[in-house]
N, CA and C atoms as an extended XYZ file, in Angstrom:
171
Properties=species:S:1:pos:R:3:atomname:S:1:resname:S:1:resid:I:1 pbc="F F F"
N       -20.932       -9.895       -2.420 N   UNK     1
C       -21.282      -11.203       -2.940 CA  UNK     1
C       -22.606      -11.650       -2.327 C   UNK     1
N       -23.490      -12.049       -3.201 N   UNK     2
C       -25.040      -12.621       -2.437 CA  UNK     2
C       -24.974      -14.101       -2.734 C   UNK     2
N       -25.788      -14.634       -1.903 N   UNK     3
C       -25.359      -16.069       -1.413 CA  UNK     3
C       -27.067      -16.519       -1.915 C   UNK     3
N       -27.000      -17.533       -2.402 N   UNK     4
C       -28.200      -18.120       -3.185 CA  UNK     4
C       -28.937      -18.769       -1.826 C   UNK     4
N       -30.084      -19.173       -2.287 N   UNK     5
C       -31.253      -19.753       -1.282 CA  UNK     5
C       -30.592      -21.184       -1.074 C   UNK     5
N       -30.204      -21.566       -1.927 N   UNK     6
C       -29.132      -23.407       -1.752 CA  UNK     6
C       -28.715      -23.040       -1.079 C   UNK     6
N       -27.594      -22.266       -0.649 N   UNK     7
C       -26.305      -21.793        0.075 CA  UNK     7
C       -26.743      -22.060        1.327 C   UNK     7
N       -27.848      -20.883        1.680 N   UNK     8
C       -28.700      -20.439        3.036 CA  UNK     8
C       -29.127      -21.488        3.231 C   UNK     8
N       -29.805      -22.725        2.343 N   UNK     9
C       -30.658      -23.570        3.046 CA  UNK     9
C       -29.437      -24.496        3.651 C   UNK     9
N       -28.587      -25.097        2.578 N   UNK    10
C       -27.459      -25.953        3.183 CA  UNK    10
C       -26.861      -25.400        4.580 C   UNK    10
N       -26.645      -24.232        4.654 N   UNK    11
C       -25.919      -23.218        5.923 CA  UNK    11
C       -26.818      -23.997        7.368 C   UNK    11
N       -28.142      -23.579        6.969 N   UNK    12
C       -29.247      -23.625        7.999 CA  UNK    12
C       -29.222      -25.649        8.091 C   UNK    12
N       -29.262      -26.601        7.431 N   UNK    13
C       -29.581      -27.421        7.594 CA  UNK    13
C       -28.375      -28.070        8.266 C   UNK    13
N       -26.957      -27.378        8.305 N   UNK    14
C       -25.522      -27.611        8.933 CA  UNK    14
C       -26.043      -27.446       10.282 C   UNK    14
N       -26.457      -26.365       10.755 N   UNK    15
C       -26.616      -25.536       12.375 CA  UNK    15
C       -27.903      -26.396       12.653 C   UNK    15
N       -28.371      -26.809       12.224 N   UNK    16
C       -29.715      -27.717       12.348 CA  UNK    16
C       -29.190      -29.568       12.954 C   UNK    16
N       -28.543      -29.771       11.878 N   UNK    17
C       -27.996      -30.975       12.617 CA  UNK    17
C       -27.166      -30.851       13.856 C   UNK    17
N       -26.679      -29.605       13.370 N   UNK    18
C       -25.231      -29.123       14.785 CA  UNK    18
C       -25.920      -29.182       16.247 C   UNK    18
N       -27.292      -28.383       16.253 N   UNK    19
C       -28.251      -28.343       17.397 CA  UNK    19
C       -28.881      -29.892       17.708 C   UNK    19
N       -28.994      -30.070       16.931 N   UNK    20
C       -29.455      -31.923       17.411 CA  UNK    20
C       -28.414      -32.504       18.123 C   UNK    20
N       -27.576      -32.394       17.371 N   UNK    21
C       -26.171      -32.945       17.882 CA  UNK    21
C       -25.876      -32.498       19.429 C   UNK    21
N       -25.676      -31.239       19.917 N   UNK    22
C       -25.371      -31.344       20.879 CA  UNK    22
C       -26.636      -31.482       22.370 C   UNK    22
N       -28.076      -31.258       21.640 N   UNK    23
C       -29.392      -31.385       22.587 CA  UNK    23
C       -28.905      -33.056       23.113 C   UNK    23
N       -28.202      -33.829       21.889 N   UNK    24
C       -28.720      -35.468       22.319 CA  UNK    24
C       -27.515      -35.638       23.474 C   UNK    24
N       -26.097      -35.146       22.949 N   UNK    25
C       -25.259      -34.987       23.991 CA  UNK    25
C       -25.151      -34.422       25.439 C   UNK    25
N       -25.780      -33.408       25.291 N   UNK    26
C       -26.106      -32.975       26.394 CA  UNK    26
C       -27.262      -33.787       27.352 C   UNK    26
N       -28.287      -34.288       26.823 N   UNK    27
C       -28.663      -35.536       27.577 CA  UNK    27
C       -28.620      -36.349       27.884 C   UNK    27
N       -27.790      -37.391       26.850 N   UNK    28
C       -26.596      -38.579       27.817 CA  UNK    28
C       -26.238      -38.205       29.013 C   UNK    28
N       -25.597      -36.894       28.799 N   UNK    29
C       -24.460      -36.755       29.847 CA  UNK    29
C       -25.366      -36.368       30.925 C   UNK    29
N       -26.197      -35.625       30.947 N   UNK    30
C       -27.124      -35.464       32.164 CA  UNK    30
C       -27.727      -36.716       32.755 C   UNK    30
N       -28.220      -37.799       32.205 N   UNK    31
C       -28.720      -39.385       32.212 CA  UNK    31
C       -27.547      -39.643       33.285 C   UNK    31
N       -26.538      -39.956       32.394 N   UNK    32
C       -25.187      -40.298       32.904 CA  UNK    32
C       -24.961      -39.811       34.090 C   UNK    32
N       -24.767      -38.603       33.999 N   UNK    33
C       -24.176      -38.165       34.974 CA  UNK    33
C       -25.253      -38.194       36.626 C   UNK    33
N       -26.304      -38.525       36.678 N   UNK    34
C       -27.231      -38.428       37.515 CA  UNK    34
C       -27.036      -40.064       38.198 C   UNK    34
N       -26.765      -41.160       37.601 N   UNK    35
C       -26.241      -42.406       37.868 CA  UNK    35
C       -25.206      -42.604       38.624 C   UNK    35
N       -24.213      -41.512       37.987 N   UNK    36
C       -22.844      -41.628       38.810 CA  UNK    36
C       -22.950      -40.795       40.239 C   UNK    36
N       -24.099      -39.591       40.290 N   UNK    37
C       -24.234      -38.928       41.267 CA  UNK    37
C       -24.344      -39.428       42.675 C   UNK    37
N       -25.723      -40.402       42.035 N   UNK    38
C       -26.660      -41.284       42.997 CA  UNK    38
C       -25.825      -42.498       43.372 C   UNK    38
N       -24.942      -43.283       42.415 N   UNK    39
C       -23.696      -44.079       42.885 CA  UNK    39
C       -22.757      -43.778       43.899 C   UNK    39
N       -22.439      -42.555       44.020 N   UNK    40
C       -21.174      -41.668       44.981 CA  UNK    40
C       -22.205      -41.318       45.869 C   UNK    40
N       -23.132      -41.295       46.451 N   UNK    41
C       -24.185      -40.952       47.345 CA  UNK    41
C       -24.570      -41.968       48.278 C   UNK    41
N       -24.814      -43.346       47.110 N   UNK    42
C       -25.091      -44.543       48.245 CA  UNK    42
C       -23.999      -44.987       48.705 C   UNK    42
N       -22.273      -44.758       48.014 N   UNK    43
C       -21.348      -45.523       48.377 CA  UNK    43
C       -20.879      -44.228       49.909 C   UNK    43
N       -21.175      -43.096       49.818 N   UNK    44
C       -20.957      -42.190       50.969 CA  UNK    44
C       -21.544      -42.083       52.115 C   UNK    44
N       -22.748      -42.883       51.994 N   UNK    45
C       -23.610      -42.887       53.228 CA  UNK    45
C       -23.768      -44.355       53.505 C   UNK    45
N       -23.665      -45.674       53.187 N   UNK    46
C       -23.629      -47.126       53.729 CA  UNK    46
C       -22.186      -47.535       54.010 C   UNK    46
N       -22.357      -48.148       54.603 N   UNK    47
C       -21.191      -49.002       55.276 CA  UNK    47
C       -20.346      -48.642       56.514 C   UNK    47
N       -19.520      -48.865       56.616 N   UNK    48
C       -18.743      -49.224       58.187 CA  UNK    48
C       -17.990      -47.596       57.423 C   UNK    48
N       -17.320      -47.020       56.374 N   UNK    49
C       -16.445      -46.196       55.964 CA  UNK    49
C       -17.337      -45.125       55.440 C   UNK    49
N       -19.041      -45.139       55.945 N   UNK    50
C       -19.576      -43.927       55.652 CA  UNK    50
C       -19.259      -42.131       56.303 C   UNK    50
N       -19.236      -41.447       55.338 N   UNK    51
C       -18.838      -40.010       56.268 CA  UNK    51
C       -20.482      -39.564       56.588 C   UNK    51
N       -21.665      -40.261       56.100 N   UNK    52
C       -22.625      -39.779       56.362 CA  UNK    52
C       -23.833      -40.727       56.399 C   UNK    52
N       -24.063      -40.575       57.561 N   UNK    53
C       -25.791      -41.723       57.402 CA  UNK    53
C       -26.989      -41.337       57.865 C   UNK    53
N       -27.652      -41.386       57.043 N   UNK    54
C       -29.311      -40.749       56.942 CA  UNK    54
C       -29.745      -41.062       58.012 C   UNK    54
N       -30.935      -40.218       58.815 N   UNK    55
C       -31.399      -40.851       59.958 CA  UNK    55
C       -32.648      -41.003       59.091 C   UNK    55
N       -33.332      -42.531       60.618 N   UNK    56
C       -35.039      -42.898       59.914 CA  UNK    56
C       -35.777      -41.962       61.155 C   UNK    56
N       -37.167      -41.498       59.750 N   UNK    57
C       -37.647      -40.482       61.173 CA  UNK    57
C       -39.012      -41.334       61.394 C   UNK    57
């Protein structure tokens, strides 16, 4: 069975959005996730219940 140039283009313009789709997801979550990093970082090193505190040099 041969598959028409419509077919192929619709096919290609599916995997086309599909790749957008997950480039934008995947950068939220990197955004995101770099916020929550730096959040669990300052809450681990300030205060009276820190396991770690930076020295000033």
């Amino acid at each position: 069975m041969r598959r028409t140039d419509e077919e192929v283009l619709r096919v290609l313009k599916k995997l086309a959005l599909a790749a957008i789709a997950a480039g934008a997801l995947a950068a939220v979550r990197k955004r995101s996730g770099g916020k929550v990093e730096a959040d669990l970082w300052h809450e681990a090193t300030r205060g009276p219940g820190a396991v770690s505190t930076p020295t000033d040099r």
